[in-house]
PDB file of N, H, CA, C and O in Angstrom:
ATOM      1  N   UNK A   1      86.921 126.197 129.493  1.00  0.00           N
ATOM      2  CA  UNK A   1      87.438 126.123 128.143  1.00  0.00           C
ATOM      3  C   UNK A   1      87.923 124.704 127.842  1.00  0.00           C
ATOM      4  O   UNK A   1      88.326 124.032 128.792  1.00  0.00           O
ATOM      5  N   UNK A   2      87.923 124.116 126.450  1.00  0.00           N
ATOM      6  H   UNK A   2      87.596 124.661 125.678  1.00  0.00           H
ATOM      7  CA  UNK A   2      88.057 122.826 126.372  1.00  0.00           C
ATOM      8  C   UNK A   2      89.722 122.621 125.993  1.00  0.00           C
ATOM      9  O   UNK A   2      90.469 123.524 125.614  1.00  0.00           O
ATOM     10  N   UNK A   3      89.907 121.902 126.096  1.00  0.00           N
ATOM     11  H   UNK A   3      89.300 121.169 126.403  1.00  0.00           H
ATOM     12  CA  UNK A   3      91.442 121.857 125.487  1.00  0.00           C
ATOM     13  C   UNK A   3      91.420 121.193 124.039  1.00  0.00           C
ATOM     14  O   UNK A   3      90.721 120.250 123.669  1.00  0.00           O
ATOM     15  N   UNK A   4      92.339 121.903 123.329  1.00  0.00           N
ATOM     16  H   UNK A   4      92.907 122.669 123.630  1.00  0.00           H
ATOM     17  CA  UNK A   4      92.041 121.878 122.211  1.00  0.00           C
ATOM     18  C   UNK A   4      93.352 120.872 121.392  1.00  0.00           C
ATOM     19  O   UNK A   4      93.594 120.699 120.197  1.00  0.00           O
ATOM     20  N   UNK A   5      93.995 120.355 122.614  1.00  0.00           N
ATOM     21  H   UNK A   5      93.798 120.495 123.584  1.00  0.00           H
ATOM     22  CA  UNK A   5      95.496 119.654 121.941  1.00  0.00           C
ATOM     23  C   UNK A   5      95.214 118.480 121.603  1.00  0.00           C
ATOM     24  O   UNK A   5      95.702 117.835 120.676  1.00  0.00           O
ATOM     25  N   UNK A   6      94.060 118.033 122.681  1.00  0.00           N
ATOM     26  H   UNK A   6      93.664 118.557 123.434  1.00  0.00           H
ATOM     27  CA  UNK A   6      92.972 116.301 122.089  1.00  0.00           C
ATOM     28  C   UNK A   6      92.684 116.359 120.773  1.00  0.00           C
ATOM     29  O   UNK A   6      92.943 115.365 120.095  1.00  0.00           O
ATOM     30  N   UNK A   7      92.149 117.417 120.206  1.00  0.00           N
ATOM     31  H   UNK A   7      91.938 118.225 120.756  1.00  0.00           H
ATOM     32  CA  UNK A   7      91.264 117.598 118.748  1.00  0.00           C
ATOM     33  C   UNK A   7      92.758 117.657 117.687  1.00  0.00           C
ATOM     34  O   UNK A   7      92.813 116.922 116.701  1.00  0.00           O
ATOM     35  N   UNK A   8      93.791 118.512 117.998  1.00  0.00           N
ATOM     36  H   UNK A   8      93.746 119.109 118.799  1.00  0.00           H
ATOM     37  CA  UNK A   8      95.252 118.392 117.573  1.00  0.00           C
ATOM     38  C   UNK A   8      95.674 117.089 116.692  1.00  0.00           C
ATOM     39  O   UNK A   8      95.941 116.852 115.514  1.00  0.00           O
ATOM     40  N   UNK A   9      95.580 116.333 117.995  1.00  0.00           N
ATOM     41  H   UNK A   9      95.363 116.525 118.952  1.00  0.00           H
ATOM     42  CA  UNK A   9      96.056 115.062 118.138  1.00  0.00           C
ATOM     43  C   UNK A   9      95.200 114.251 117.130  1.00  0.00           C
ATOM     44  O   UNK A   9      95.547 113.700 116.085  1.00  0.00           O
ATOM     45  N   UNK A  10      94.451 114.299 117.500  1.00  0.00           N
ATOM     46  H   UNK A  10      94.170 114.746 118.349  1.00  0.00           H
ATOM     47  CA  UNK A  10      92.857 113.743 116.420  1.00  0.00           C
ATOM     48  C   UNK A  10      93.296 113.757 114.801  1.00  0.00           C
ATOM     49  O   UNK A  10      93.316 112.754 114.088  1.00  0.00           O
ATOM     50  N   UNK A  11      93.630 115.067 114.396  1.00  0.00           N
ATOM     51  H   UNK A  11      93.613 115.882 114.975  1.00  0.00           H
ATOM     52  CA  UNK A  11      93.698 115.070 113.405  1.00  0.00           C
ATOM     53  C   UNK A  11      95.186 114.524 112.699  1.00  0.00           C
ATOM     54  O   UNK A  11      95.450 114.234 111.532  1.00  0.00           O
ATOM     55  N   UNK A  12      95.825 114.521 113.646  1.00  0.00           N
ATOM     56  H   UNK A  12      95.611 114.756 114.594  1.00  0.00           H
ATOM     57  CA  UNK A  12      97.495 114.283 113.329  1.00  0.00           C
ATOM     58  C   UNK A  12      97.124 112.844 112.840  1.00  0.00           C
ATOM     59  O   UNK A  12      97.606 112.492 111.764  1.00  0.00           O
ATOM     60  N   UNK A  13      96.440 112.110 113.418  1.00  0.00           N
ATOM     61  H   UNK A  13      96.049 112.396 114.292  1.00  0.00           H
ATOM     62  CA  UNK A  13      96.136 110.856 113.302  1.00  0.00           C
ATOM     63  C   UNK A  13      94.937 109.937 112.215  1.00  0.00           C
ATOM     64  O   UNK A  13      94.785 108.769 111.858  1.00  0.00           O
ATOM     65  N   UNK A  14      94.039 111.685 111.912  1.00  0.00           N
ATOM     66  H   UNK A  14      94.162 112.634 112.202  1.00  0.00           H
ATOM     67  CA  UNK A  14      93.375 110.739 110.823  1.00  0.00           C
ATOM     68  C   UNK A  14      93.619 111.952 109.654  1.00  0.00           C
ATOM     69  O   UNK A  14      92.698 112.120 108.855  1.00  0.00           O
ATOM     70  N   UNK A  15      94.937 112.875 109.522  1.00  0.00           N
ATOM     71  H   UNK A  15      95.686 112.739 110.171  1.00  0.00           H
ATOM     72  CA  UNK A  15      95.536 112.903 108.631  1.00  0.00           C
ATOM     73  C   UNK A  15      96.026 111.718 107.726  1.00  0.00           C
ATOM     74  O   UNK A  15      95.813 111.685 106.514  1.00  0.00           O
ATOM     75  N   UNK A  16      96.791 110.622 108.515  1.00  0.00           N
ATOM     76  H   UNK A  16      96.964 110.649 109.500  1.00  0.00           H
ATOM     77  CA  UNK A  16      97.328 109.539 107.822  1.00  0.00           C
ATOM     78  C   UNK A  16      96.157 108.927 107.232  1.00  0.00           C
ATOM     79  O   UNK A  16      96.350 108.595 106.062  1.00  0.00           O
ATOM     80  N   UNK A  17      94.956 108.665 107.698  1.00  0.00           N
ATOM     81  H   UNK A  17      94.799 108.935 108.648  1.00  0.00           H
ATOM     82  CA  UNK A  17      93.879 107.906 106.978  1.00  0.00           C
ATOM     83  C   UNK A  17      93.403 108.635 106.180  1.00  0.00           C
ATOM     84  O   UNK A  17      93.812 108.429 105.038  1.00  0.00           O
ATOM     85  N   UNK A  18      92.306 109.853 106.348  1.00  0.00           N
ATOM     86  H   UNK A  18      91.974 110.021 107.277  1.00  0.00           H
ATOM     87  CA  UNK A  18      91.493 110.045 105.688  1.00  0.00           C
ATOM     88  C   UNK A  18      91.523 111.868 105.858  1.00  0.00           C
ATOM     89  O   UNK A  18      91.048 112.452 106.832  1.00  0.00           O
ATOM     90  N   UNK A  19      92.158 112.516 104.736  1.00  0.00           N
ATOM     91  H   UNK A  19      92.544 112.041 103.945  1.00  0.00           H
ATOM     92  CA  UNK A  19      92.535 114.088 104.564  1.00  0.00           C
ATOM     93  C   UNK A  19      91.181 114.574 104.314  1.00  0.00           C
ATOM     94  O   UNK A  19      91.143 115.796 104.461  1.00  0.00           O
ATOM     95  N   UNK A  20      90.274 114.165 104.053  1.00  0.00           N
ATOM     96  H   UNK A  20      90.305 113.172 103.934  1.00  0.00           H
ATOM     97  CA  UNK A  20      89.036 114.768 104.380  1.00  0.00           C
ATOM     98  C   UNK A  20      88.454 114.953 105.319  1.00  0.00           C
ATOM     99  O   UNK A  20      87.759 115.964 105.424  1.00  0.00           O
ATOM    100  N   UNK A  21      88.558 113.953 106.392  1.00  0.00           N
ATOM    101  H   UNK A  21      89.122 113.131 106.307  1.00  0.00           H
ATOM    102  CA  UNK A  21      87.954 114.224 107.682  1.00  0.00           C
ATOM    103  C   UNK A  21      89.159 115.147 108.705  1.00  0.00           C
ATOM    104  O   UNK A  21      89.052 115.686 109.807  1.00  0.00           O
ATOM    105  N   UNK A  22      90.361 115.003 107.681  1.00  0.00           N
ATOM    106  H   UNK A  22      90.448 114.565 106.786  1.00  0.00           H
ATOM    107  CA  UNK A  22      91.240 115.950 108.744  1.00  0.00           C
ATOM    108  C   UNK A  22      90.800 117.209 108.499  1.00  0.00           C
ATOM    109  O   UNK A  22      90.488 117.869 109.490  1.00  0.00           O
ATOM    110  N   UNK A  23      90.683 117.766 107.301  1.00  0.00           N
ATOM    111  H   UNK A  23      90.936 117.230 106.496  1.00  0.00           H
ATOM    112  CA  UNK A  23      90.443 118.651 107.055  1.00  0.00           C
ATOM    113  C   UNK A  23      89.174 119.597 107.712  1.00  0.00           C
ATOM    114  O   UNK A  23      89.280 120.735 108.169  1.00  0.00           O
ATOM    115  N   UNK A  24      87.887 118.721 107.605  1.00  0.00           N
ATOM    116  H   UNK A  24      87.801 117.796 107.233  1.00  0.00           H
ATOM    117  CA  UNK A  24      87.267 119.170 108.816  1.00  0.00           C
ATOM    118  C   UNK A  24      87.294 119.281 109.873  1.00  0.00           C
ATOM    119  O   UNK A  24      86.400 119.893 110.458  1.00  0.00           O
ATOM    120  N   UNK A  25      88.235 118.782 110.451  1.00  0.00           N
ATOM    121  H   UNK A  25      88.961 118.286 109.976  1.00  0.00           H
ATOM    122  CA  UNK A  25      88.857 118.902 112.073  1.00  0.00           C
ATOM    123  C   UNK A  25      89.145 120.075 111.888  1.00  0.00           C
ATOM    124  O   UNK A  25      88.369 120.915 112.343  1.00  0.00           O
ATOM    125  N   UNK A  26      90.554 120.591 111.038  1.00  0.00           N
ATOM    126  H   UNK A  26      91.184 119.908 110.668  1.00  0.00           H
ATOM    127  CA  UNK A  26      91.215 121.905 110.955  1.00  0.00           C
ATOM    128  C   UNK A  26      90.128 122.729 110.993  1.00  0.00           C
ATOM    129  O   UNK A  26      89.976 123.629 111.819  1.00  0.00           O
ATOM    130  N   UNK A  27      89.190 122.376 109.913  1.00  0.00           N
ATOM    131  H   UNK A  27      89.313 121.645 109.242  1.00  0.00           H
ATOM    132  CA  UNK A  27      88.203 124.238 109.830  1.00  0.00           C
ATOM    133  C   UNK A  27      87.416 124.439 111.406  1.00  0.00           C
ATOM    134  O   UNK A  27      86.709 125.367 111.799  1.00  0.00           O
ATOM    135  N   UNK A  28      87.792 123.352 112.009  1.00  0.00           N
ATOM    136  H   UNK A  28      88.367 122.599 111.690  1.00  0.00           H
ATOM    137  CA  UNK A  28      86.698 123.171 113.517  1.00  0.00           C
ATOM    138  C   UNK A  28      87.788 123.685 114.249  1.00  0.00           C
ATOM    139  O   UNK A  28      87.429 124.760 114.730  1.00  0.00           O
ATOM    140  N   UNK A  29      88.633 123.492 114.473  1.00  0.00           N
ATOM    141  H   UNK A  29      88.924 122.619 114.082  1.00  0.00           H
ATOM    142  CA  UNK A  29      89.945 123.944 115.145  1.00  0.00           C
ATOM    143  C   UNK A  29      90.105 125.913 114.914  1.00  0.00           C
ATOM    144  O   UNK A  29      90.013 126.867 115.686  1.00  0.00           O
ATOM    145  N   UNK A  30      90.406 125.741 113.295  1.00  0.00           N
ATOM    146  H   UNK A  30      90.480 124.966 112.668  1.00  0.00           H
ATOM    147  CA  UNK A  30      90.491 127.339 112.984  1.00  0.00           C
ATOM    148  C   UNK A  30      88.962 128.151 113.767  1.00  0.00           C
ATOM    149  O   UNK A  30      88.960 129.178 114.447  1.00  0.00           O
ATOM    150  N   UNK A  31      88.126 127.544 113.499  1.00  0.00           N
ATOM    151  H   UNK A  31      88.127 126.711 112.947  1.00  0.00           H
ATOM    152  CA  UNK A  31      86.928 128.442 113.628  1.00  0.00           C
ATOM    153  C   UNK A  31      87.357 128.914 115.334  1.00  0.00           C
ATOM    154  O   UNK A  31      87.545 130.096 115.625  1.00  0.00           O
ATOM    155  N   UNK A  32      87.466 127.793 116.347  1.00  0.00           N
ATOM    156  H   UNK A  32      87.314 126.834 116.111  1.00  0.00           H
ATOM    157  CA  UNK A  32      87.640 128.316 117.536  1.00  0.00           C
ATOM    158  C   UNK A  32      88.894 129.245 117.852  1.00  0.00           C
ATOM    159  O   UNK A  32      88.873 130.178 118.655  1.00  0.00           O
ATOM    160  N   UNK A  33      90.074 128.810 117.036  1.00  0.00           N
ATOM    161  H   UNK A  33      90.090 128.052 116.384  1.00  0.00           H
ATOM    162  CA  UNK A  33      91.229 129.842 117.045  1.00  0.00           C
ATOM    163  C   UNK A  33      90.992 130.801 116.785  1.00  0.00           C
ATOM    164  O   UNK A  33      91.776 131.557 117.359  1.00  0.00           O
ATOM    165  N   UNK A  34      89.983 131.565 115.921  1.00  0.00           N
ATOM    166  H   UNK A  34      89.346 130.950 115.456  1.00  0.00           H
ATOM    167  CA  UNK A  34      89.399 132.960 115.945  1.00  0.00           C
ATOM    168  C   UNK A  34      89.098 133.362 117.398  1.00  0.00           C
ATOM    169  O   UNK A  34      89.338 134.557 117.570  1.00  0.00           O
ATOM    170  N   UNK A  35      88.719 132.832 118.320  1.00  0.00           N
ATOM    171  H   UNK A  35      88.525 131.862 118.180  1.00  0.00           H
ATOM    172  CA  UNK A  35      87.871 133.434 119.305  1.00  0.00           C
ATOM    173  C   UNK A  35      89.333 134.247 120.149  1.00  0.00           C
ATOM    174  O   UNK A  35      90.244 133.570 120.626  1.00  0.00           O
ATOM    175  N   UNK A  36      89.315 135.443 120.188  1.00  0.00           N
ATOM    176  H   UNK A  36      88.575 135.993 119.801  1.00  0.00           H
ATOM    177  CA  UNK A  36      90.249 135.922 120.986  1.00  0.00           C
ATOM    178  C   UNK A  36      91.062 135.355 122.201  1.00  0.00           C
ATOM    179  O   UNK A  36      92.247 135.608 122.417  1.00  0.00           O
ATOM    180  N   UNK A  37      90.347 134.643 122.875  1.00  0.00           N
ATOM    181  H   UNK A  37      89.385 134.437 122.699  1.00  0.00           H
ATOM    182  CA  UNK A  37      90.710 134.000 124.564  1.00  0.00           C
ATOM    183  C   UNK A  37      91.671 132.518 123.786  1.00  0.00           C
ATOM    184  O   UNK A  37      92.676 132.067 124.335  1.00  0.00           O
ATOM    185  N   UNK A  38      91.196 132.038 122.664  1.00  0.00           N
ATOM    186  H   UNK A  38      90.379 132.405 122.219  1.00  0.00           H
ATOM    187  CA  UNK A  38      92.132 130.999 121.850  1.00  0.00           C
ATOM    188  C   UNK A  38      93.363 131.065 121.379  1.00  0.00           C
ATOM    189  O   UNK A  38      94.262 130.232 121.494  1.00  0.00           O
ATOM    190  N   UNK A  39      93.371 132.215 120.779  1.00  0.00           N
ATOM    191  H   UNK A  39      92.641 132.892 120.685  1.00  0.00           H
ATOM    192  CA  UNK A  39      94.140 132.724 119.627  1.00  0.00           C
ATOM    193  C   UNK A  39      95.450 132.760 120.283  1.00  0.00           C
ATOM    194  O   UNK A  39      96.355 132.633 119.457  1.00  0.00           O
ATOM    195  N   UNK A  40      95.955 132.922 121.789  1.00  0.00           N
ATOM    196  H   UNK A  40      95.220 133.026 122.459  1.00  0.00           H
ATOM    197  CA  UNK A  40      96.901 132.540 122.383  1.00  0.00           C
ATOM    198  C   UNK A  40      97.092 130.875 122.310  1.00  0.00           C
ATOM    199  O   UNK A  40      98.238 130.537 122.014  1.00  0.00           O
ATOM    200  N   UNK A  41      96.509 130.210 122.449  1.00  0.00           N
ATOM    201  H   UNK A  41      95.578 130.485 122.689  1.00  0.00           H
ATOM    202  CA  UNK A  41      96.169 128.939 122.777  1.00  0.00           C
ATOM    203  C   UNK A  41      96.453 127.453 121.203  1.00  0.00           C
ATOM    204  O   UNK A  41      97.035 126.402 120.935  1.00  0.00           O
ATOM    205  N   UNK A  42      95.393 128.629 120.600  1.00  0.00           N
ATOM    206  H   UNK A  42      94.920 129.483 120.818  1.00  0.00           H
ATOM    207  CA  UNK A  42      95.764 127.597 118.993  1.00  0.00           C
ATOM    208  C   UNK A  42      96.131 128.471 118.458  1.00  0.00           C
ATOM    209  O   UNK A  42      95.911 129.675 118.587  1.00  0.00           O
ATOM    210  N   UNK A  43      97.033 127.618 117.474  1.00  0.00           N
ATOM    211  H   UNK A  43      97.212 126.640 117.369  1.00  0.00           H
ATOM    212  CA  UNK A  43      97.620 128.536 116.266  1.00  0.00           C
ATOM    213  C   UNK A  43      97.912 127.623 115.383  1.00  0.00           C
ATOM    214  O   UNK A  43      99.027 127.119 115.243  1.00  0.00           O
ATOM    215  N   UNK A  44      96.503 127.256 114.472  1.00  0.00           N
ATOM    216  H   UNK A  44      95.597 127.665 114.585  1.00  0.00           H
ATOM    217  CA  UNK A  44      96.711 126.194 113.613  1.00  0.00           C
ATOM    218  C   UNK A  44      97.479 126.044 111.955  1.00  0.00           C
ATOM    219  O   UNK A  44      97.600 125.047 111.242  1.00  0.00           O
ATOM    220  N   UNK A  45      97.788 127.083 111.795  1.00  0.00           N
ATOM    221  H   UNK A  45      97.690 127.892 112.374  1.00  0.00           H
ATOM    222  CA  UNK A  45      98.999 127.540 110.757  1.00  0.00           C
ATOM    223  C   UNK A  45     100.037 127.182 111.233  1.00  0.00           C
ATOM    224  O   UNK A  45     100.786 126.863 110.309  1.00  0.00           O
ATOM    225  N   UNK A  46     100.723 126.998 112.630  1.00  0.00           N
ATOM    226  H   UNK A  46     100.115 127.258 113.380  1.00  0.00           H
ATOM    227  CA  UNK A  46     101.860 126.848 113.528  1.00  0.00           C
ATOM    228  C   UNK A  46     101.841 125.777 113.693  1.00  0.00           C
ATOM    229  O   UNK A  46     102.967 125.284 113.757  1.00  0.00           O
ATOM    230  N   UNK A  47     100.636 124.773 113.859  1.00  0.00           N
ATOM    231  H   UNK A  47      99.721 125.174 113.807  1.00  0.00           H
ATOM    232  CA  UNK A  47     100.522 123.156 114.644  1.00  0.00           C
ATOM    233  C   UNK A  47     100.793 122.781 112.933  1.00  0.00           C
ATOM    234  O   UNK A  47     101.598 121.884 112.681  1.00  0.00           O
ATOM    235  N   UNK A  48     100.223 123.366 112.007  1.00  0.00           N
ATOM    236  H   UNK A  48      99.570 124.094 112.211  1.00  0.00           H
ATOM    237  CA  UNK A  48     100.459 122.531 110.589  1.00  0.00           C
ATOM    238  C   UNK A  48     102.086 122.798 110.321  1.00  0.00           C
ATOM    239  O   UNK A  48     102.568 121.782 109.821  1.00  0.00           O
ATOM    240  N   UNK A  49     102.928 123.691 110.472  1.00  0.00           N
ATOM    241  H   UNK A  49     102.536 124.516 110.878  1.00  0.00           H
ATOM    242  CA  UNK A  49     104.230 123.460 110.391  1.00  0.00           C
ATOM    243  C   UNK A  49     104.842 122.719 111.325  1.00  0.00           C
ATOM    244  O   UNK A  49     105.740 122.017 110.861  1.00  0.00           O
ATOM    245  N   UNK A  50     104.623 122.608 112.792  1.00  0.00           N
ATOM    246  H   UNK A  50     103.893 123.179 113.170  1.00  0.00           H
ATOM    247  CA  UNK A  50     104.788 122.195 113.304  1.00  0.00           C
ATOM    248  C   UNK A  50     104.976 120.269 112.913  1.00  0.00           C
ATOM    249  O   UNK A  50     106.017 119.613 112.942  1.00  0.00           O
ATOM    250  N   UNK A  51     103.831 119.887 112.639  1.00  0.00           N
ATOM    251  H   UNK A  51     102.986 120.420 112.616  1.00  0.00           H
ATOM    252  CA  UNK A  51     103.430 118.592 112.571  1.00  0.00           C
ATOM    253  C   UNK A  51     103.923 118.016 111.163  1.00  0.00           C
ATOM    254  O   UNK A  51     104.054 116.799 111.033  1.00  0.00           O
ATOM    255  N   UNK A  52     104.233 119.011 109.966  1.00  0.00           N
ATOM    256  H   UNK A  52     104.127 120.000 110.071  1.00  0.00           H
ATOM    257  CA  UNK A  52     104.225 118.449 108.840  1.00  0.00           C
ATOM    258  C   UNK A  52     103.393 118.607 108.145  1.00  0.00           C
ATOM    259  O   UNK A  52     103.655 118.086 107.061  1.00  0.00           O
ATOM    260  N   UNK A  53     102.374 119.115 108.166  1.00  0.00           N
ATOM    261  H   UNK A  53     102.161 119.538 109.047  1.00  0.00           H
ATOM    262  CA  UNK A  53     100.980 118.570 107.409  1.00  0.00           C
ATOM    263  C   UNK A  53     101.060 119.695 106.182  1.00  0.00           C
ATOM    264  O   UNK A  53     101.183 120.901 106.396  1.00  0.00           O
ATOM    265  N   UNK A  54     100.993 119.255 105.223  1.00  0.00           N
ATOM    266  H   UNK A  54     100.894 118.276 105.049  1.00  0.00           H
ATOM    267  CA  UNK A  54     100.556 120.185 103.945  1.00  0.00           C
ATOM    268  C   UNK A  54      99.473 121.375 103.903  1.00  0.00           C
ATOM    269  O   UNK A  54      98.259 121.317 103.709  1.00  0.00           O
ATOM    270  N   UNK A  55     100.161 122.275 104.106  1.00  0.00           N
ATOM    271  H   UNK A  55     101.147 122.323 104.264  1.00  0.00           H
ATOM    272  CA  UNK A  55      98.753 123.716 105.144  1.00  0.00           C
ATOM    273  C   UNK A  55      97.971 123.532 103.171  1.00  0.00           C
ATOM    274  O   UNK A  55      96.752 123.586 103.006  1.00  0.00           O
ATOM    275  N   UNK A  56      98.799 123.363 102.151  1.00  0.00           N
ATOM    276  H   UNK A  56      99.789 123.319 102.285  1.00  0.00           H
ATOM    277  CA  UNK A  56      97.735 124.079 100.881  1.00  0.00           C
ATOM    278  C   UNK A  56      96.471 122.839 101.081  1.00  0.00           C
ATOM    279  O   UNK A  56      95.375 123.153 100.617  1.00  0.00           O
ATOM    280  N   UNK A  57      96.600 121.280 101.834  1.00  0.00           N
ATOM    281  H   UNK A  57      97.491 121.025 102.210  1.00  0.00           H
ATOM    282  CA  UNK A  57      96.067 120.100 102.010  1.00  0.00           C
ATOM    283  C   UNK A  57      94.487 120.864 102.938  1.00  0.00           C
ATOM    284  O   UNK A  57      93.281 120.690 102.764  1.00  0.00           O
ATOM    285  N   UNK A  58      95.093 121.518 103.685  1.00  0.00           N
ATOM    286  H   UNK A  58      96.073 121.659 103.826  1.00  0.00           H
ATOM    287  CA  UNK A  58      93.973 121.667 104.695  1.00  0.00           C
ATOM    288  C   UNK A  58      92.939 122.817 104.934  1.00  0.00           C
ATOM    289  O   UNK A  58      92.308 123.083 105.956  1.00  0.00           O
ATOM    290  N   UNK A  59      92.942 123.686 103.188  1.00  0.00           N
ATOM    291  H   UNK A  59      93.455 123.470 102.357  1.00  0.00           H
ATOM    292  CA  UNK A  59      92.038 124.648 103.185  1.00  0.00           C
ATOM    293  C   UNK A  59      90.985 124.335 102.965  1.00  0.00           C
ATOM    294  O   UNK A  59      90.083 125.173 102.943  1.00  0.00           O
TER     295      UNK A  59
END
């Protein structure tokens, strides 16, 4: 399984640049947080409060 806190991080960082390419990070992130064995693992509604990030920014 890959770790998914690199891709996290990724986006925390080109949040500040460019909210479009974060945004596709997130839907790449969510899509794998579906997978049951994840869903412990990510919880990208949680990393967006967590971090700050505007969740209405990243649908």
């Amino acid at each position: 399984m890959k770790d998914y806190r690199g891709l996290v991080h990724t986006i925390i960082k080109e949040e500040r640049k460019n909210l479009e390419k974060a945004m596709r990070y997130w839907r790449r992130l969510e899509f794998h947080a579906n997978h049951p064995e994840l869903a412990t693992l990510v919880d990208p509604m949680a990393m967006r409060i967590d971090y700050g990030i505007n969740i209405s920014d990243c649908k």
